[in-house]
C-alpha angles and dihedrals in degrees: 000000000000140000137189109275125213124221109268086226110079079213094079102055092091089062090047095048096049092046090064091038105258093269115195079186095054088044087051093048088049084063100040089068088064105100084050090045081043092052103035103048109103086050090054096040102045086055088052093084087056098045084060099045085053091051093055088050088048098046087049093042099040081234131135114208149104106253091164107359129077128206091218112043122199108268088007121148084251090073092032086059084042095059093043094041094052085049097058096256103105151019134243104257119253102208087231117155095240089047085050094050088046095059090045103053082044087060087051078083091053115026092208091054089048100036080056092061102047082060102065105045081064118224102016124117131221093246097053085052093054091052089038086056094050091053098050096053098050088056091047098048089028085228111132087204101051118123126208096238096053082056098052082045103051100032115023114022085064083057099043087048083056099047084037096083097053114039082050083062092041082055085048089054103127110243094224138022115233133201133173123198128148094009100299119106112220119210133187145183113240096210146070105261115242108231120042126251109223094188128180129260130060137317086320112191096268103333090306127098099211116238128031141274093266097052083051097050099130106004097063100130088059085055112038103025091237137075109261093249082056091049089053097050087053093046097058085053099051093055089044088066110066089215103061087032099098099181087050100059091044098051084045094057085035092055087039094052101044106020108028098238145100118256105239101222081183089061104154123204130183111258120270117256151135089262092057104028102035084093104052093046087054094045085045080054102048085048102054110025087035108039092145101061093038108117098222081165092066093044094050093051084050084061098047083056098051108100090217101050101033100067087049098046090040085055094045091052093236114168110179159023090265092044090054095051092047092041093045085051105054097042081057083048097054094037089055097050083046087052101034083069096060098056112124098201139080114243142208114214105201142164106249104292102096093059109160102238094216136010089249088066093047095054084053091051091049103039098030109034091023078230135131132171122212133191117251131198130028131140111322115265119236091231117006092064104105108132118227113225100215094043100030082219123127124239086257097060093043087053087056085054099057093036097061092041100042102033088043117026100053095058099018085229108169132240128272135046101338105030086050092059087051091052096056097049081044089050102030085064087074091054126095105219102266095053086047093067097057086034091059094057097055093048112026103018084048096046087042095053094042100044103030110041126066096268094110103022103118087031087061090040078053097048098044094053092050088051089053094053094049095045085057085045088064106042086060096052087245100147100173088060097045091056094034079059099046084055093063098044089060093042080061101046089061088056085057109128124221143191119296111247113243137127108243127132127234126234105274094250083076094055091067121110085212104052122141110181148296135085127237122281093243100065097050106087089025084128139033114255108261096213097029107165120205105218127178107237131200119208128185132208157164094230127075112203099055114151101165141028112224129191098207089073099063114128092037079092142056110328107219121163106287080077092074102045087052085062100043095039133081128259093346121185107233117176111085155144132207132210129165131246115262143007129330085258100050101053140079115218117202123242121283091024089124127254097269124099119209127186128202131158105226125215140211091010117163111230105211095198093068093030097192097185098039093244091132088054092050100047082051107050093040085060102032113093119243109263082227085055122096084238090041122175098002115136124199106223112188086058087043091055092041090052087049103064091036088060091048091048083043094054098053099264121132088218153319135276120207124185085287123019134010125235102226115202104179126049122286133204116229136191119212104231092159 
């Protein structure tokens, strides 16, 4: 936190420069940092204001620490000194005054570098240097009319020519080595991490068990010491402790660097679920199957009001929907190339034939082998496409890469749906909040829309049942079925459907770590209901000049039940009015309904017995137990049923209709005919 400081008075400088022996090697030394000081400025100076904001903490605290400052920032001129010192072209810096004046009169050349180092020998201005560094030099070279800059001229500058070349080439070192063969693209960190790996297992060669995951699939205990159960145990420990949890300490410095802010590795969201995310993975649909209905207009005056994104959209002269999506974008863009860099572990790029096949595999792939493998490929992105010169991979495939690392393996949250939802609150915590918009939609829109609308509905019904046999299978000691059955399983996970690649922004609600649910008012009826039924209603009352039923009322009735699971349910929709199926003649009111007879006929309403869009089946199976489960095969109903009207309101339709009333929730016109 703190750096030599030199006497206000310039008067002074002869004591101080006697005191650390008046070294023309120490002032030499001093220039030759400056193509690190050059390279690394807007590092260093970008983690000044910081610097200052810790001093006054620590003035206030007593205390004498960096809280969020570091005194080497990411790209800074430190590790730049570090890298040339470790290949035999620098020194390690002193701190000396004549080193200090050195740097700064360097910095005379580049005002950042300079201005850099101004700021760290504390209160002293650029002026009083220029005449410390006169002085110095007239006691080093005993002649009363030498200046500063003849020196720099006549002595240093020729060193610091010399160093120049190669620490430029040691600046142009490519961060990773890359090698392709049989179709994988290997990719590796040139450099030492910074910051160690302790991993399970044990003895493992430093710290590293060699291969990968997918070479120790079945022979795990030879390799590890430990049965694989026993690996995973060790490695959710490991992440629970900051100071074994390596991606952790990496996205920490990474958020303090460039953020300003520490990285909470006790970040808390609301579980994943049909109740939260149905709305996203409807909103994800409307954007991008509907694009042309979709108000953008609306969503982008929803970001102007939040209090978060306007000031940042204001200051960045945005103007509209589109300029938001192209802005957001680049910003993730930038960020992921910035993150990319920091990534400790060597990576296989493949096409599709090294999938983890769990997310356990993949956190010992990660914390015991410092290995992860990515997909690579797919459709180009619109905006996430450009290519990166050392690694050949696109900004797309880079974003995959931190993803998996940063929103996994801090927390070892598993794939699908809910591990998923807890990647993107771990990851969207790196993102400034412009790159966070564009970064929501690829994670949690697509997730949401993957997990939580009826796309795979059927598919998941298919797959569950497939599980049950095999389990029985195996129960049984039947082998052949049960591999006849993994095989389909298998043969039905390739039929999976995902997100539709396209490059939209959600509504800013979304963007919350602490959202629990709904979509604006303006997207539900977006588009007309494609399997809207008109249906004739019958309605009874005590009141006979009723001329529309509407749902805000409801309550002001007969409480029956339903009262009750609209309080102890989710996101339930509330507001509601009932009427039965059929004329006055063919129905049967229950007792206490009223003596007035209302008829309506009721449109766009959503039948759940045919259950054309599969919302019936969603809302089931999201609330309906795994058979493999301990609680295997039990449905709540009263969240199933909650979840069900939501969806109906959520896909554009005024009610439901089940085998005997409809639930109305919009307002609905009746005619008296009793």
């Amino acid at each position: 936190m703190f750096y030599p400081t030199l006497p206000q008075d310039t008067q002074d400088f002869p004591a101080v420069l006697s005191g650390v022996g008046r070294s023309l090697r120490d002032f030499g030394r001093g220039v030759s940092y400056y193509p690190m000081d050059l390279a690394g400025a807007v590092s260093d100076i970008g983690n000044l204001p910081l610097q200052g904001i810790d001093y006054l903490v620590n003035q206030i605290r007593g205390t004498d620490q960096n809280y969020i400052s570091t005194d080497r920032p990411f790209g800074g001129s430190a590790q730049l000194i570090d890298a040339a010192t470790r290949l035999g072209l620098s020194q390690q810096p002193t701190g000396s005054a004549p080193e200090t004046i050195g740097r700064v009169m360097a910095g005379l050349i580049n005002p950042m570098a300079g201005a850099r180092a101004v700021g760290r020998v504390g209160d002293i201005t650029t002026e009083q240097a220029n005449r410390a560094a006169d002085a110095l030099v007239r006691q080093i070279t005993g002649n009363p009319q030498a200046t500063a800059p003849q020196v720099l001229q006549e002595t240093a500058m020729p060193f610091m020519q010399s160093v120049a070349p190669k620490t430029g080439d040691l600046l142009n070192e490519p961060k990773f080595i890359t090698k392709e063969a049989g179709g994988v693209l290997e990719v590796t960190p040139s450099r030492t991490p910074e910051f160690p790996q302790q991993t399970f297992g044990t003895t493992p060669a430093e710290g590293i068990f060699p291969g990968t995951v997918l070479s120790t699939r079945g022979i795990g205990q030879s390799v590890y010491g430990i049965n694989e159960q026993e690996a995973n145990r060790q490695v959710q420990s490991l992440l629970r402790a900051p100071e074994t949890n390596r991606a952790f300490q990496i996205a920490n410095q990474y958020t303090s660097q460039n953020l300003g802010q520490q990285y909470n590795l006790g970040f808390r969201v609301p579980q994943s679920s049909l109740a939260k995310q149905s709305g996203i993975g409807r909103t994800y649909e409307l954007a991008t199957e509907f694009a042309d209905s979709y108000p953008k207009n609306k969503v982008f005056e929803s970001y102007l009001a939040d209090p978060e994104f306007g000031p940042v959209i204001q200051s960045r002269g945005i103007k509209s929907y589109d300029d938001l999506v192209e802005q957001s974008y680049k910003e993730l863009e930038k960020e992921t190339i910035q993150q990319f860099q920091s990534l400790p572990v060597k990576m296989s790029f493949h096409q599709g034939n090294m999938n983890y096949n769990n997310s356990n595999e993949m956190l010992r792939d990660v914390i015991g082998h410092n290995h992860l493998t990515v997909f690579r490929g797919g459709d180009k992105h619109d905006f996430l496409n450009k290519v990166d010169s050392n690694t050949g991979l696109n900004s797309n495939e880079q974003f995959r890469a931190v993803h998996d690392y940063f929103g996994h393996a801090i927390r070892g949250n598993q794939f699908g749906a809910k591990g998923e939802e807890i990647a993107w609150a771990s990851h969207q915590q790196m993102f400034s909040p412009l790159a966070r918009i564009a970064m929501t939609a690829e994670t949690r829109g697509q997730n949401s829309f993957v997990n939580y609308t009826p796309v795979n509905a059927e598919l998941i019904t298919q797959m569950e049942d497939l599980r049950r046999l095999q389990r029985d299978a195996r129960a049984a000691g039947d082998e052949q079925t049960v591999k006849f059955l993994a095989d389909e399983l298998r043969n039905r996970g390739e039929q999976w459907g995902y997100a539709k690649q396209a490059s939209i922004i959600l509504p800013p609600e979304f963007t919350k770590i602490d959202f629990r649910g709904g979509m604006p008012d303006y997207l539900i009826n977006v588009v007309e209901p494609r399997f809207g039924t008109t249906e004739t209603l019958t309605h009874f009352g005590t009141k006979p000049d009723i001329g529309l039923l509407d749902p805000q009322l409801y309550g002001t009735g007969i409480k029956g039940s339903e009262s009750r699971r609209l309080a102890q349910t989710e996101q339930a929709i509330v507001p509601r009015s009932y009427a039965y199926r059929g004329q006055l003649g063919e129905v049967q009111p229950e007792p206490g309904l009223g003596p007035y007879a209302y008829q309506a006929q009721g449109q766009n309403l959503y039948d759940i017995a045919s259950d054309p869009e599969k919302l019936a089946l969603l809302a089931k199976i999201k609330n309906t137990g795994s058979y493999l489960g301990s609680y295997g095969g039990i449905t709540d109903e009263m969240q199933r049923l909650t979840d069900l009207e939501r969806l109906v309101t959520q896909y554009g339709y005024r009610g439901l209709l089940d085998p005997q009333k409809a639930v109305l929730f919009s307002p609905q016109p009746v005619t008296r005919v009793r």
